[in-house]
C-alpha positions as CSV (number, residue, x, y, z in Angstrom):
1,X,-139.9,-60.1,160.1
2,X,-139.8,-56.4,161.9
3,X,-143.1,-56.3,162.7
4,X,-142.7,-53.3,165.0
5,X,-141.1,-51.5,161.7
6,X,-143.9,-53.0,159.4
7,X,-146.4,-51.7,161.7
8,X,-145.5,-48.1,162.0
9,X,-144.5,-47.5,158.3
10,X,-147.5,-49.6,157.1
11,X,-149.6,-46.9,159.1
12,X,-148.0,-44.1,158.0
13,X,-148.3,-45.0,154.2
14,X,-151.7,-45.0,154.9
15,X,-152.2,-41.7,156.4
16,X,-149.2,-40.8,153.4
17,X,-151.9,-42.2,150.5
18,X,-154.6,-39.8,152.1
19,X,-152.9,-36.8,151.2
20,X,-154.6,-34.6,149.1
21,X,-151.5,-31.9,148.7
22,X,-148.2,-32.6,149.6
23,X,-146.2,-29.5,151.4
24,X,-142.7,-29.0,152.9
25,X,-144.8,-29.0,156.2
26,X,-146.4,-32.4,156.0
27,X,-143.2,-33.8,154.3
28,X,-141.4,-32.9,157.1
29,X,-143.8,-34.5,159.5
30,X,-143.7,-38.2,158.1
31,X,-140.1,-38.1,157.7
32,X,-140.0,-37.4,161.1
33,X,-142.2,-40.4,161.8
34,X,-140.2,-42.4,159.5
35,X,-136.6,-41.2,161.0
36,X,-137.9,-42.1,164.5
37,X,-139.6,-45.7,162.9
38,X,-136.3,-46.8,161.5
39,X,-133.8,-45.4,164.5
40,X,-136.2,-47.5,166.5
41,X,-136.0,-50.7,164.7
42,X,-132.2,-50.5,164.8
43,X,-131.3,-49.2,162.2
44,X,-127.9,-47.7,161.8
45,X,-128.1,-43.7,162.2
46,X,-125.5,-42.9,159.4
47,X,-127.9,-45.3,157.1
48,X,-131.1,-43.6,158.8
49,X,-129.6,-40.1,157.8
50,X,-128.4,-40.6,154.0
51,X,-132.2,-42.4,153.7
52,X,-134.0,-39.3,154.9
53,X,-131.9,-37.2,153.3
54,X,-133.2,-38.8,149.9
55,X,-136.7,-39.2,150.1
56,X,-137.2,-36.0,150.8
57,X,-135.0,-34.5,147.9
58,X,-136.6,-36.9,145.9
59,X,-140.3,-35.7,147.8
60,X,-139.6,-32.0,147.2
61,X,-139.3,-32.5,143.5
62,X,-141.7,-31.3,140.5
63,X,-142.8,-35.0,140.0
64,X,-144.1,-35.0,143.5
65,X,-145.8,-31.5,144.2
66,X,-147.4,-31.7,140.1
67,X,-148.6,-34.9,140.8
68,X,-152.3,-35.4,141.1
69,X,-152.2,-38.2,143.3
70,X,-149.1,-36.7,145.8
71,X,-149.8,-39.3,148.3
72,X,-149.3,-42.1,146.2
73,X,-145.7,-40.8,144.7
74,X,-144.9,-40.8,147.8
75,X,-145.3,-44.3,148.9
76,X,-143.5,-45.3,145.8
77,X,-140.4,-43.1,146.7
78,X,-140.7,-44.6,150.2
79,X,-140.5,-47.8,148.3
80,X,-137.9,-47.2,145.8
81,X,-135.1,-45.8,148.3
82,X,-136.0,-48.8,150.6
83,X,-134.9,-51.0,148.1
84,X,-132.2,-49.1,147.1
85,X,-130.8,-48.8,150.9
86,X,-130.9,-52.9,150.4
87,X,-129.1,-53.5,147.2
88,X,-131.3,-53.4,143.3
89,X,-133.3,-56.4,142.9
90,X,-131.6,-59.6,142.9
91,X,-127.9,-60.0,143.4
92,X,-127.1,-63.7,142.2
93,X,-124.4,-66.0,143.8
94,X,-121.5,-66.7,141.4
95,X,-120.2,-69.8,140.5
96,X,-118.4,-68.7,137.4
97,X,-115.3,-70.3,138.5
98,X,-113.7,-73.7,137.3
99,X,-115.1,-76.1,139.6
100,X,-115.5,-76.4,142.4
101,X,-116.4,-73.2,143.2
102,X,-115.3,-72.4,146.7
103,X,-117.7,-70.2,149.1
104,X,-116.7,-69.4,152.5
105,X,-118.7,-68.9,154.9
106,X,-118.0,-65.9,158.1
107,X,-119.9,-64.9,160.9
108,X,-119.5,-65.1,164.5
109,X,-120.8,-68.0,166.3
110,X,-124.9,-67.9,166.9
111,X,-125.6,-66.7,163.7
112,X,-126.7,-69.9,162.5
113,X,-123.6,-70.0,159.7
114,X,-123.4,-74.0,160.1
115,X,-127.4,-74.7,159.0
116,X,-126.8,-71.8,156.3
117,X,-124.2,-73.7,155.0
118,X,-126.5,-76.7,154.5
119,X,-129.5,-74.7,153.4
120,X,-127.4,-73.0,151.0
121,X,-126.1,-76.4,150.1
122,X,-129.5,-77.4,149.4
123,X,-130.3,-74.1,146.9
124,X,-127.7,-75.0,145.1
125,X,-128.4,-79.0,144.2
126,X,-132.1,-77.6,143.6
127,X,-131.9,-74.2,142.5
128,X,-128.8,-74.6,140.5
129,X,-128.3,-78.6,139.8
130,X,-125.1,-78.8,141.5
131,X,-122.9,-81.4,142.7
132,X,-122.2,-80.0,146.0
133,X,-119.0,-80.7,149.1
134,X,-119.0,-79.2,152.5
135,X,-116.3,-79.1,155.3
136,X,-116.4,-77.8,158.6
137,X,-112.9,-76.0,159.5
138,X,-114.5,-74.9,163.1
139,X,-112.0,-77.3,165.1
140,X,-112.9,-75.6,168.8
141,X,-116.3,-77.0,168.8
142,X,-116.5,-80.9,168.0
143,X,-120.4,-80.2,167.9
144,X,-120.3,-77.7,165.0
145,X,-118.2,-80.7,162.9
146,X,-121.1,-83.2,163.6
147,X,-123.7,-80.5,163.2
148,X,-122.4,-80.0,159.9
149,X,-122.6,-83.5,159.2
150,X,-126.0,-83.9,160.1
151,X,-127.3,-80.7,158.6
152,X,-125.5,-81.8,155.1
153,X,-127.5,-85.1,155.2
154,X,-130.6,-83.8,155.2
155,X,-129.7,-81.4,152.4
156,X,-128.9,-83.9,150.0
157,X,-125.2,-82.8,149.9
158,X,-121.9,-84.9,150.8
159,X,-119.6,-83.9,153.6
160,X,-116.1,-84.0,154.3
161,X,-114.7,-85.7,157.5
162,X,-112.4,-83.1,159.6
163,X,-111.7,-83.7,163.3
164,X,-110.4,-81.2,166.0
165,X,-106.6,-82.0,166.1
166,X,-106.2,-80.4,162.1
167,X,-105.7,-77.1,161.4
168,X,-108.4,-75.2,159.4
169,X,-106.1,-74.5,156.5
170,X,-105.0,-78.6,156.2
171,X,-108.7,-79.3,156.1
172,X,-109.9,-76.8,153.9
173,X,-107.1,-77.4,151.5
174,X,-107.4,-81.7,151.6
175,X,-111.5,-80.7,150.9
176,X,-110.4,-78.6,147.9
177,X,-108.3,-81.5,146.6
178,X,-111.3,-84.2,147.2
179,X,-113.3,-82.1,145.9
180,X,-111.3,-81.5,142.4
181,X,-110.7,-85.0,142.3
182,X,-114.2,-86.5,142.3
183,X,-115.7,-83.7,140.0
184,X,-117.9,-81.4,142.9
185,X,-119.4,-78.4,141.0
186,X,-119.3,-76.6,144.6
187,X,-117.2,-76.2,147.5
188,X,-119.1,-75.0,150.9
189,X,-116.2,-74.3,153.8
190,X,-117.8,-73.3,157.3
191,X,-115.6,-71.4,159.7
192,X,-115.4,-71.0,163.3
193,X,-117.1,-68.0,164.9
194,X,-116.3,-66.4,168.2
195,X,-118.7,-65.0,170.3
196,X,-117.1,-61.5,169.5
197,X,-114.4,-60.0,167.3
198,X,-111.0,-61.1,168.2
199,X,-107.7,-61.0,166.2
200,X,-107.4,-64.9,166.3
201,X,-110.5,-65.6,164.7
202,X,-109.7,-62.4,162.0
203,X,-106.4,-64.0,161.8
204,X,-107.3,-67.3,161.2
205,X,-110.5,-66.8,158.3
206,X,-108.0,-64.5,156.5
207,X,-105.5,-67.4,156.3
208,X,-108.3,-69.6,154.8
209,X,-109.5,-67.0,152.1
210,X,-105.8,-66.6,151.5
211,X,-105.5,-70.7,150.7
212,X,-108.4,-71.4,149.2
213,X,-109.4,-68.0,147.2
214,X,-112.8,-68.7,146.9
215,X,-115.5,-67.2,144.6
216,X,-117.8,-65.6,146.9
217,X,-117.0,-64.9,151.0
218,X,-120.5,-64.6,152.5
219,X,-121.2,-63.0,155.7
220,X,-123.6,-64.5,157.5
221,X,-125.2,-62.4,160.0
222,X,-128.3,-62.7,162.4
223,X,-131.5,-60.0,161.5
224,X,-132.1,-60.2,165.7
225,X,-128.3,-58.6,166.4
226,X,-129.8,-55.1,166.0
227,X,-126.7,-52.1,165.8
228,X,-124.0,-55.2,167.2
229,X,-125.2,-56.2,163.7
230,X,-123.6,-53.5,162.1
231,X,-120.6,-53.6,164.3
232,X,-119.8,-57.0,163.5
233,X,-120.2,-56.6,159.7
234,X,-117.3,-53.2,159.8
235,X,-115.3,-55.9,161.4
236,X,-115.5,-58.4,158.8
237,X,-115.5,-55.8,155.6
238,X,-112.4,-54.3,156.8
239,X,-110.9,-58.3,157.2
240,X,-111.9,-60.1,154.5
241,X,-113.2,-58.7,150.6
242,X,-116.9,-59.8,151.4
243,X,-118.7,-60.6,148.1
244,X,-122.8,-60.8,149.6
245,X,-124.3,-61.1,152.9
246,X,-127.2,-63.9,153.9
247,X,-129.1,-62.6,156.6
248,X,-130.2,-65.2,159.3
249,X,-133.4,-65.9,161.6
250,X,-135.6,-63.4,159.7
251,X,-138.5,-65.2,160.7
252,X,-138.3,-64.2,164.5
253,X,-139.3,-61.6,166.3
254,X,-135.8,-58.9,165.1
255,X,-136.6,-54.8,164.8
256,X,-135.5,-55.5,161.0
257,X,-132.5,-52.9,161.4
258,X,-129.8,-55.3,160.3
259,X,-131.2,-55.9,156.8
260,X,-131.4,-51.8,156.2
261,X,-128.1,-51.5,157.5
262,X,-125.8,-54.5,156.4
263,X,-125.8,-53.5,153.2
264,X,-124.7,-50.1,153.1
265,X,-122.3,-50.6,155.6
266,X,-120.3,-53.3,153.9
267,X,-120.9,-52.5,150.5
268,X,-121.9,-56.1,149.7
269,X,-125.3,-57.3,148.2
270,X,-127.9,-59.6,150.5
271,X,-128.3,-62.4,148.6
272,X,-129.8,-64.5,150.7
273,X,-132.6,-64.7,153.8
274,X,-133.0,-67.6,156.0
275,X,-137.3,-67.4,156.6
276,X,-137.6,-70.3,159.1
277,X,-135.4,-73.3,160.8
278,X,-135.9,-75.8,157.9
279,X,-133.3,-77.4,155.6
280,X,-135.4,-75.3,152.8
281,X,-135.7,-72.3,154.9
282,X,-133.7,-69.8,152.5
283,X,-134.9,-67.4,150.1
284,X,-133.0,-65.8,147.4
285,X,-133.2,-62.1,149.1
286,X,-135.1,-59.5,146.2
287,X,-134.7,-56.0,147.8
288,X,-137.8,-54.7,145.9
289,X,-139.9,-57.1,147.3
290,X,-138.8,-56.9,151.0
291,X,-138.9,-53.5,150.6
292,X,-142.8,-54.3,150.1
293,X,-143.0,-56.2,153.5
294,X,-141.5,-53.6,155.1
295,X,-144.2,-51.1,153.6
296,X,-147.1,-53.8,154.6
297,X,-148.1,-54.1,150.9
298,X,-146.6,-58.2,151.2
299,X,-144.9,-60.3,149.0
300,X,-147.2,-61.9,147.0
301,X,-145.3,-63.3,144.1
302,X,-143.0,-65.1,147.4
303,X,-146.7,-66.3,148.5
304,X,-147.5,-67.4,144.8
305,X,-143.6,-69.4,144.8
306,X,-143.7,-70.6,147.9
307,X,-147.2,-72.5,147.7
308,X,-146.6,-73.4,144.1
309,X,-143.1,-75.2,145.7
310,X,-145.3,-77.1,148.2
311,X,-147.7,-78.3,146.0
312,X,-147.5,-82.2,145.2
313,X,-148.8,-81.2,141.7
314,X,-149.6,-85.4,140.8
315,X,-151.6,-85.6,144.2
316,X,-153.6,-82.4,142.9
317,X,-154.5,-83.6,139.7
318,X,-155.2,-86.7,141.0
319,X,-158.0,-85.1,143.7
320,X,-158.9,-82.9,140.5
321,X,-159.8,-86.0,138.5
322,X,-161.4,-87.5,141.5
323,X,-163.8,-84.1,141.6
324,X,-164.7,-84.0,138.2
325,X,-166.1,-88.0,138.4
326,X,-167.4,-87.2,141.8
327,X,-165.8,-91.1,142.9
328,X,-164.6,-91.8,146.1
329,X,-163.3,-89.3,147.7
330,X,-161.8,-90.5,151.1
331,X,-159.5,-89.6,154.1
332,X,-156.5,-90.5,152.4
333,X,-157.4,-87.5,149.9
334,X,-158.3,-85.1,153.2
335,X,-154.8,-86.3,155.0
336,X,-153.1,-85.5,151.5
337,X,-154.5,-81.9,151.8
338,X,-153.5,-81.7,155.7
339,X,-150.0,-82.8,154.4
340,X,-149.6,-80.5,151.7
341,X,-150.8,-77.5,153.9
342,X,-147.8,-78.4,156.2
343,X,-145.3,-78.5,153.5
344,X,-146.3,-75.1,151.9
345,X,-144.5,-73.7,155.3
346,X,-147.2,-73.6,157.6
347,X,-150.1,-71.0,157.9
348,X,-147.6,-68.6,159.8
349,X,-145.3,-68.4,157.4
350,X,-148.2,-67.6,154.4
351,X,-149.5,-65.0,156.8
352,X,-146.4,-63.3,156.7
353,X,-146.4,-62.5,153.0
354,X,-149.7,-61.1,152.3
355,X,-150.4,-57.2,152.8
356,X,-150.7,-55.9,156.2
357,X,-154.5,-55.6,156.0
358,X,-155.5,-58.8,154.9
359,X,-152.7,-60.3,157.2
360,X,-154.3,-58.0,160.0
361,X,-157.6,-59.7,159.4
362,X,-156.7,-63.2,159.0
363,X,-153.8,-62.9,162.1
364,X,-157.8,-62.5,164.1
365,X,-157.3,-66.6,163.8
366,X,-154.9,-67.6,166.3
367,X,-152.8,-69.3,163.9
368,X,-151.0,-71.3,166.5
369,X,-154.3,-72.9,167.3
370,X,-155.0,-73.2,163.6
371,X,-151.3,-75.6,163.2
372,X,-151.9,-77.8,166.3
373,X,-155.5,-78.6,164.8
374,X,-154.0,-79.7,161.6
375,X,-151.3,-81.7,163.3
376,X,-154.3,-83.2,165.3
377,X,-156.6,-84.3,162.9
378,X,-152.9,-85.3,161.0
379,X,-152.3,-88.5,163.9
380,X,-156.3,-89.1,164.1
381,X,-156.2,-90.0,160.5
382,X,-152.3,-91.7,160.8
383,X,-154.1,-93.6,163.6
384,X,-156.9,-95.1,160.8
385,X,-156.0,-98.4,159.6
386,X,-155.9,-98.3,155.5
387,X,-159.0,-99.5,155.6
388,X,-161.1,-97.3,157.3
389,X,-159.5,-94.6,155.6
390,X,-160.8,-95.5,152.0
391,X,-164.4,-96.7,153.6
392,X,-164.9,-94.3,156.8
393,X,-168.3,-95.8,157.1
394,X,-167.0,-98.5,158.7
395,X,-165.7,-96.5,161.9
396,X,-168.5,-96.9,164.8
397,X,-167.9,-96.3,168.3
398,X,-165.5,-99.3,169.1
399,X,-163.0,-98.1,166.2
400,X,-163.7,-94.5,167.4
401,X,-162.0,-95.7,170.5
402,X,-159.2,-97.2,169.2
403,X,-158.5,-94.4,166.9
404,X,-158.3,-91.7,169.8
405,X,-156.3,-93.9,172.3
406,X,-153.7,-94.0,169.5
407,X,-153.7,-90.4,168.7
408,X,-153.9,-89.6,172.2
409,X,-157.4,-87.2,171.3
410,X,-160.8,-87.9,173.0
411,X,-163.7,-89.5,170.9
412,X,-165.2,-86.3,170.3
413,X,-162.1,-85.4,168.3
414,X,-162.6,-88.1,166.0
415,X,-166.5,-87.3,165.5
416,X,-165.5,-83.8,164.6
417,X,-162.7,-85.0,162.0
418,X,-165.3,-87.3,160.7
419,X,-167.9,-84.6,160.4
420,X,-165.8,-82.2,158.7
421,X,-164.8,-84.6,156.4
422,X,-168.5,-85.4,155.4
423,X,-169.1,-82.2,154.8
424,X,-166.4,-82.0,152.4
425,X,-167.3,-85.1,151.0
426,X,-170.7,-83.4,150.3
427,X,-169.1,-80.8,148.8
428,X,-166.9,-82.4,146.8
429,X,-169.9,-84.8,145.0
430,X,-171.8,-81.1,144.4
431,X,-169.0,-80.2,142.2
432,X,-169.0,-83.0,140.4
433,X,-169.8,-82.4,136.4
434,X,-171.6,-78.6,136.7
435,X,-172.8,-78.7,139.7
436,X,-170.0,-76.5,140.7
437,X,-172.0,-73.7,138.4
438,X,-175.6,-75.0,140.1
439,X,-174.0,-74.2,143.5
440,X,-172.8,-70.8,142.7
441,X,-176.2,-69.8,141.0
442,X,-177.9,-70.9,143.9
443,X,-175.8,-68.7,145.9
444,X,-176.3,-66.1,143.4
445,X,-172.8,-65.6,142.8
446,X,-173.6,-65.5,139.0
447,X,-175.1,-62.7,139.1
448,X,-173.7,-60.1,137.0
449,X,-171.4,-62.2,135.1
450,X,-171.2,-62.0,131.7
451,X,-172.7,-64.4,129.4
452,X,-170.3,-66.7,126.7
């Protein structure tokens, strides 16, 4: 996300760490830089002015100018107010409410507030163990009612039927009653959108809030919409009593503005981000730690959760075990790894949460490439019979043909699968037992380790 922004203020923290003595002069220089960085990546200019303002009281201070390493202070005011412009750390949803807690969801249409709905659906029967309901009450578009429907299946989550001849307050009221009746913890209620702000649609979502008095309004609103962002959230603030904000499509290619500006415009905390098109592409939004990717320092402990969240911890211990005996290991174990690569997000989405440097030198990999390779070798193994993926010996030229015309590769993508996979096969039977410690003191990578 606002990788233009990232760039620039990930550069000028460097040059920022460099500095040897801090003056009003060179103060005055990056907050220029900064000013221009943020005014550039959309963000709002009343937001842009109250930030400048406090860095550089905070930058003029004693703790700054006594400091012995000025530079570095620096950075971490950057950081701090960054954070602060987005809301303190972690702002939790609220479902202290007798069930079902009701959540309604605004935002004009395009946002993506009908898949939020079912990703946020699917946080909560995860995240939170709860039995969750959702409705559509958008009766202008018959697609968002069966998109809803869809989206809610794939989340895990049950959905209420509502058809375009009802009124959004009937339907949102008979899913309140359904939903009291057969015990739902949560209540999820998606609205119509316009493509701008018109009194019908204000009209109309103040109605529902009016019915159904839910525990938390959420405003959903798309990171790409740059200042119409910020237009759009005034709108809503002054409509409805907005209690947090999830910010959509993060993931593409947006300046980053709306996420430094939402929240000080509306007064509500982000609670969530969407990072990607998937059903489990929402993540609980922790200012401090955006505030990092914005800097180019990364989000490591988001790295650490999402890969931890991917991992098929039985299949790993089960390769582990397979290691330590040096047995058998085959291409189901290598098409296990392929698949649990894919369901840690994809190399893309890893990339985006580790610091800019060591992003900058593994982004050298074309990364596009590197996800079409995977998928390949993915359908040449798929394309194996059971078989020949437990004893890969077996696979001469005649199966090598079979394979490829059924993964739709040439033979010499099937050689190289099967090459890489002896060579990890190798591999794996010099780590059997200690030979993982023979290997490394053969590459002299003991050296200088202590003794136990």
């Amino acid at each position: 996300m606002a990788s233009a922004l990232t760039d620039k203020l990930s550069r000028l923290v460097k040059e920022m760490r460099g500095q040897a003595r801090i003056t009003e002069s060179n103060v005055q220089d990056m907050l220029r830089e900064v000013r221009m960085a943020l005014l550039e990546a959309d963000v709002a200019l009343p937001v842009v002015r109250d930030f400048i303002a406090r860095v550089k009281d905070k930058a003029l201070g004693q703790e700054v100018m006594s400091s012995l390493s000025p530079g570095q202070v620096l950075v971490s005011i950057v950081n701090r107010e960054l954070a602060a412009t987005m809301g303190e750390g972690v702002s939790d949803i609220n479902l202290a409410a007798q069930p079902p807690a009701v959540i309604l969801m605004a935002g004009l249409q395009g946002a993506g507030k009908t898949t939020t709905t079912a990703k946020l659906a699917k946080h909560l029967i995860e995240k939170r163990k709860k039995k969750v309901l959702t409705v559509s009450g958008d009766v202008y578009r018959p697609a968002a009612i069966e998109q809803l429907k869809t989206v809610t299946k794939q989340a895990g989550a049950e959905w209420f039927p509502s058809s375009t001849d009802q009124k959004p307050v009937d339907i949102a009221l008979a899913a309140l009653d359904y939903a009291r009746k057969h015990f739902f913890d949560v209540l999820l209620v998606d609205t119509a959108g316009r493509l701008a702000i018109d009194e019908a649609l204000m009209a109309e979502i103040k109605a529902l809030h009016a019915a159904l008095n839910p525990v938390e309004t959420l405003f959903v609103v798309d990171a790409m919409q740059g200042q119409d962002a910020i237009n759009t959230a005034k709108a809503f603030k002054e409509a409805l009593p907005l209690t947090g904000i999830i910010l959509t499509k993060t993931d593409g290619d947006s300046r980053g503005g709306a996420a430094l500006s939402v929240r000080q415009i509306t007064g509500a905390p982000i609670k969530f981000s969407g990072t990607s098109e998937k059903i489990d592409g929402l993540e609980v939004f922790d200012a401090q730690r955006h505030a990092g990717r914005i800097l180019g320092m990364g989000d490591i402990v988001a790295l650490v959760e999402q890969v931890t969240a991917g991992v098929d911890m039985a299949a790993a211990q089960k390769l582990a075990a397979k290691m330590k005996s040096g047995s058998g290991f085959d291409l189901e174990d290598f098409l296990s790894q392929l698949q649990q690569m894919k369901s840690m997000g994809g190399l893309s989405s890893l990339l985006d949460k580790l610091p800019s440097q060591m992003a900058a030198k593994a982004g050298q990999v074309d990364m596009d490439k590197a996800e079409k390779d995977i998928r390949r070798k993915e359908g040449i193994i798929q394309s194996m019979t059971p078989l020949e993926r437990r004893k890969p010996e077996l696979i001469k030229a005649t199966r090598k043909r079979r394979i490829a015309a059924g993964s739709g590769v040439q033979v010499q993508d099937v050689n190289r699968l099967l090459n890489e996979f002896e060579q990890m096969q190798g591999m794996m039977k010099k780590m059997k037992g200690g030979g993982m410690m023979k290997m490394m003191k053969r590459m002299g990578g003991m050296k200088g380790m202590p003794k136990f």
